[in-house]
C-alpha positions, -999 to +999 in steps of 0.1 A: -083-604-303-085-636-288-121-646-268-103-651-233-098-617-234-128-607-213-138-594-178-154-565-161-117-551-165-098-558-200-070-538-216-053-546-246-026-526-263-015-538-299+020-521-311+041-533-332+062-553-310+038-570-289+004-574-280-003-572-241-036-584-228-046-573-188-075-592-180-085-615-143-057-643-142-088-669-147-099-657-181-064-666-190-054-700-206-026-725-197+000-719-215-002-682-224+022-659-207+012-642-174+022-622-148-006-629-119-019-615-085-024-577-094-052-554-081-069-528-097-070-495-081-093-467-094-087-430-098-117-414-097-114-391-126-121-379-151-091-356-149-088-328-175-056-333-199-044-300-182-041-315-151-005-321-143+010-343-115-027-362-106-004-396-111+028-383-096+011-377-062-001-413-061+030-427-078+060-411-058+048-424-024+042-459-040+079-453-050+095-446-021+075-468-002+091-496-024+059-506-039+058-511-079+031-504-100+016-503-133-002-475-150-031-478-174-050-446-188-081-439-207-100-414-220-114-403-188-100-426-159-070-436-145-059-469-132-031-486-110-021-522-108-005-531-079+005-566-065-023-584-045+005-591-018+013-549-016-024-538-017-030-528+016+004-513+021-004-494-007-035-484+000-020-474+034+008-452+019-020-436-004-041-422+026-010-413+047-001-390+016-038-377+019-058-395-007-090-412+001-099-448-004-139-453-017-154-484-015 
């Protein structure tokens, strides 16, 4: 994995068509292949693996709201990227469909 790859939030994802690197835009070098300007929102978990529809009731009214987004799961969090340029809205549609913003 290359060194760059570092941050107080990193995922990488090795398959066997690509390897995708999420790290801040800054740890990235020139030249490399980036899409810039997300945010990191935080579910605060963990969330059993019984649990169904946690990311559908945070996704659907990014989705009809217009507002993209990408999902990243772990063991025992969950996380959404959204656009810097979006973030409030988002966070705006969020707590009008009744979830709570910490910190």
């Amino acid at each position: 994995m290359p060194a760059w790859a570092a941050g107080p939030f990193v995922n990488i994802t090795l398959t066997d068509d690509e390897l995708a690197i999420i790290c801040p835009a800054e740890q990235v070098p020139v030249g490399i292949r980036a899409e810039r300007d997300w945010r990191v929102l935080k579910l605060v978990g963990p969330f059993p693996f019984t649990a169904t529809g946690v990311l559908a009731s945070l996704a659907t009214p990014l989705a009809r709201a217009g507002i993209s987004l990408l999902s990243i799961a772990t063991y025992d969090t969950d996380y959404f990227l959204v656009k810097t340029d979006g973030f409030e809205d988002a966070m705006s549609v969020l707590t009008a469909a009744g979830h709570t913003r910490i910190g």
